[in-house]
C-alpha positions in Angstrom: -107.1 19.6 -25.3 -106.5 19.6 -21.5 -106.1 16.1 -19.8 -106.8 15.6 -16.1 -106.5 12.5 -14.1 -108.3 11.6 -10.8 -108.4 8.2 -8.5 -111.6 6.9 -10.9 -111.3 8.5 -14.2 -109.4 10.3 -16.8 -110.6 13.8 -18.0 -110.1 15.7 -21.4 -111.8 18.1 -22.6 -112.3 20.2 -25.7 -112.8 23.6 -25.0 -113.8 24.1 -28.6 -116.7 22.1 -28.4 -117.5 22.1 -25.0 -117.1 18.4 -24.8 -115.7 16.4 -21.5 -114.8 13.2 -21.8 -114.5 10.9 -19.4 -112.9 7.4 -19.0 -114.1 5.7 -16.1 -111.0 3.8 -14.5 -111.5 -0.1 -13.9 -112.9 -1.1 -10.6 -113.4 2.8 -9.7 -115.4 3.2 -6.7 -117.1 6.6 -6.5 -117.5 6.7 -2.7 -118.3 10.2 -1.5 -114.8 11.0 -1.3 -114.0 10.6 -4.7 -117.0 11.7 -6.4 -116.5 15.4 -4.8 -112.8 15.1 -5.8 -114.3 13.8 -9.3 -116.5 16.7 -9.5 -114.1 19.2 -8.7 -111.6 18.0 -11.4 -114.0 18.8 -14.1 -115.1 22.1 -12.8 -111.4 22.6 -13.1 -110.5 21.1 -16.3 -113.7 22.9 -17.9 -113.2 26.0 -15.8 -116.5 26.0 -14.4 -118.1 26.4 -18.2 -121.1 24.6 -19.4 -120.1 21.6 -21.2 -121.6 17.9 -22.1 -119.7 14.5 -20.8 -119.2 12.2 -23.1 -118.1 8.9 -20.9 -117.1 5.5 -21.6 -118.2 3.2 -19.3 -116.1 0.3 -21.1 -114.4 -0.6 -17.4 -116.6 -1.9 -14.2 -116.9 0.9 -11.4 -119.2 0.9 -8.4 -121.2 3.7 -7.2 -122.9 4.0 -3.3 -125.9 5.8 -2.3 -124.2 8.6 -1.2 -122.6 9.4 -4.3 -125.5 9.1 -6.6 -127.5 11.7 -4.1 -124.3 13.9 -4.6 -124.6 13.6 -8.5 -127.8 14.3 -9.3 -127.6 17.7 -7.2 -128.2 20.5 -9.2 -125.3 22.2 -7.9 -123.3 19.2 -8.7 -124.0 19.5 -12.2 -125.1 22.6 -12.9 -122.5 23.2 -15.7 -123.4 20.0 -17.7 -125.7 20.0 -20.5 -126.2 16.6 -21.3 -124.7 13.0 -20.2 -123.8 9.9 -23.0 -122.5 6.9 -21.6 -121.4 4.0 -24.0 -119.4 1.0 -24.2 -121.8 0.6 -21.5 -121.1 -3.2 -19.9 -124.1 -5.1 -18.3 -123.5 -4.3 -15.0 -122.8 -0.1 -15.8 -125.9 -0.1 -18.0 -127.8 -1.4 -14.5 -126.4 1.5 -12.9 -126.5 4.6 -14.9 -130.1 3.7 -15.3 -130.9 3.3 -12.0 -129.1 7.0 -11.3 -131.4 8.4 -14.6 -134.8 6.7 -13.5 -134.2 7.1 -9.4 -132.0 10.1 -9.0 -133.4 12.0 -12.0 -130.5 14.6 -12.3 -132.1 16.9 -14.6 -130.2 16.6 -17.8 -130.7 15.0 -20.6 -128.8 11.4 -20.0 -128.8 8.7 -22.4 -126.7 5.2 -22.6 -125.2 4.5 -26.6 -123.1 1.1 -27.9 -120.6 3.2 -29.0 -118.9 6.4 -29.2 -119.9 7.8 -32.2 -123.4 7.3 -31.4 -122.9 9.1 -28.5 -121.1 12.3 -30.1 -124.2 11.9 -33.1 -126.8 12.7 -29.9 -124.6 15.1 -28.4 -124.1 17.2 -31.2 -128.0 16.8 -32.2 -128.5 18.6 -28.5 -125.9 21.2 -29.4 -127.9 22.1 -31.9 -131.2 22.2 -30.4 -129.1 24.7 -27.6 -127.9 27.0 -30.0 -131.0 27.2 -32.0 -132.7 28.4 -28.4 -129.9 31.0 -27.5 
């Protein structure tokens, strides 16, 4: 498992599953600035493979305009499969499904109560993947 930090989350990621996950830092605030540095971190920590994030949005962060145009380029994430938030607070829910509905970023993106539910609809997409290869 490799661990990577950065100014608004903590990355690890299992190469063995092809799973990132992500823990959003409290109050993060992923300006431009720190989304590209974001974004750079896990093409590093996942050395540029394909992979799905698995991300608890537990703590508060903020995300500007700029930022959620920057995410939902294709170039941004072309190496992510699929997106589950959970432990999503109020406020976070608001968000990630503003960046789904408005920014559409062209993966499958869905917001769970908890972790396992998340990792249940990851590895049903895992499936559907392999059974297309």
């Amino acid at each position: 498992m490799k661990v990577l930090n950065t100014s608004i989350s903590v990355l690890s990621y299992n190469e063995e599953d092809s799973i990132l996950h992500i823990e959003m830092r409290p109050d993060a605030d992923m300006n431009l600035e720190t989304t590209k540095e974001h974004y750079a971190a896990i093409n590093l920590i996942t050395d540029n493979k394909k992979h799905y994030a698995l991300i608890n949005s537990q703590n508060y962060f903020t995300i500007d305009s700029e930022s959620f145009k920057y995410a939902s380029l294709s170039s941004t994430v072309n190496n992510r499969l699929a997106c589950a938030h959970y432990n999503c607070s109020f406020a976070n829910s608001l968000t990630v499904n503003f960046y789904k509905n408005n920014h559409r970023p062209g993966i499958p993106m869905n917001i769970f109560n908890t972790k396992e539910e998340a990792l249940v609809w990851i590895k049903s997409l895992t499936e559907v993947f392999q059974t297309k290869k």
